[in-house]
N, C-alpha and C positions, 0 to 999 in steps of 0.2 A: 476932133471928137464929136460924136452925137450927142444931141440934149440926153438923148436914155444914158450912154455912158457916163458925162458927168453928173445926174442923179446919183446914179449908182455910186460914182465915187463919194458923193456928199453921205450919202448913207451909209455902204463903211466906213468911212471916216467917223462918225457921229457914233456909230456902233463900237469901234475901236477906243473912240476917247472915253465912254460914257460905262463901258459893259462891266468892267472893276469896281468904280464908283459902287453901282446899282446892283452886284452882287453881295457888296459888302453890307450896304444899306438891308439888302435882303436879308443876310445873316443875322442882323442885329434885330430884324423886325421877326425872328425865329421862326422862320420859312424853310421849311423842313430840305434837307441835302438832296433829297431825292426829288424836290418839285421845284425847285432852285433854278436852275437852268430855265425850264418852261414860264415861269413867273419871270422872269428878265428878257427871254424872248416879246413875251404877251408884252408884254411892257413898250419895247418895241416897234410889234408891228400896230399896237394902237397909237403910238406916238406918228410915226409915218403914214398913218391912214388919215391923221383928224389933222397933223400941226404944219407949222413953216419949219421947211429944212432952213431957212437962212438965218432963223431967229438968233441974236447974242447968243453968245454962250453960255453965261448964265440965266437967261431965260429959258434956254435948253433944256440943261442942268434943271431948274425948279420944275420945268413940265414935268420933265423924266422921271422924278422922286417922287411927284405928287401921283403919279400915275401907276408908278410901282409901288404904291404906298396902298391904294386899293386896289389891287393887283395882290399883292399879301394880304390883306383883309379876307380875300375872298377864297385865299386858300387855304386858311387857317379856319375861315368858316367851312367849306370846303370839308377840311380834314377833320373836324371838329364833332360832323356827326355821324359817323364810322369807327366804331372801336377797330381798330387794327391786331391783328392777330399774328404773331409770327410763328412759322408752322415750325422751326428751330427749336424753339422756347420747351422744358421741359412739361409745364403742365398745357400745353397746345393740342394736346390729344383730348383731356380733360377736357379743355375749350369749345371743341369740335363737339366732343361728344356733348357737351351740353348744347350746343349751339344746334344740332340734329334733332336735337328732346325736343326743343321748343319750334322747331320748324314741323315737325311731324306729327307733334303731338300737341291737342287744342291746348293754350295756354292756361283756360280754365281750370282742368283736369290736373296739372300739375299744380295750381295752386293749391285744389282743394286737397290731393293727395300729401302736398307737405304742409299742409295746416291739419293735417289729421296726423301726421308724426309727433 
């Protein structure tokens, strides 16, 4: 085998033993299901960019957490300042339409229009 093949094995390997672990860890650090995946990837390919593939296992283990650890931080900050909208939702139209008012129209003008109501 080539040095690049067992790399490669070292890194599925470490992927395989750890990817559970750090989804779980994910779930509990309320990391949304839909960026879940990508936060454990990032996770990851920063762990195999910066660290030792050979390191203990549980030195492994602590990197991988500590880095998936901001890694959620940042997608929770991330998500944190975007209201999210879902176009499903029954007042979503409502949403829209308000959200149209104030993109089109100077915000000024609406305030002073509903302080004159």
């Amino acid at each position: 085998m080539s040095m690049q093949q067992d790399e490669d094995m070292l890194l599925q390997s470490i992927y395989e033993e750890y990817q559970g672990t750090l989804r779980r860890i994910a779930r509990a650090l309320n990391v949304p299901n839909m960026e879940l995946e990508d936060v454990v990837q990032e996770t990851f390919i920063a762990y195999f960019r910066k660290y030792s593939l050979t390191w203990s296992p549980t030195r492994k283990k602590a990197m991988l957490v500590k880095i998936l650890k901001g890694k959620a931080i940042d997608c929770l900050r991330k998500n944190g300042r975007y209201e999210k909208v879902s176009l499903d939702e029954e007042n979503s139209v409502r949403c829209i339409e308000m959200l149209t008012t104030y993109v089109v129209t100077d915000p000024i003008d609406i305030i002073i229009s509903e302080e004159a109501i």
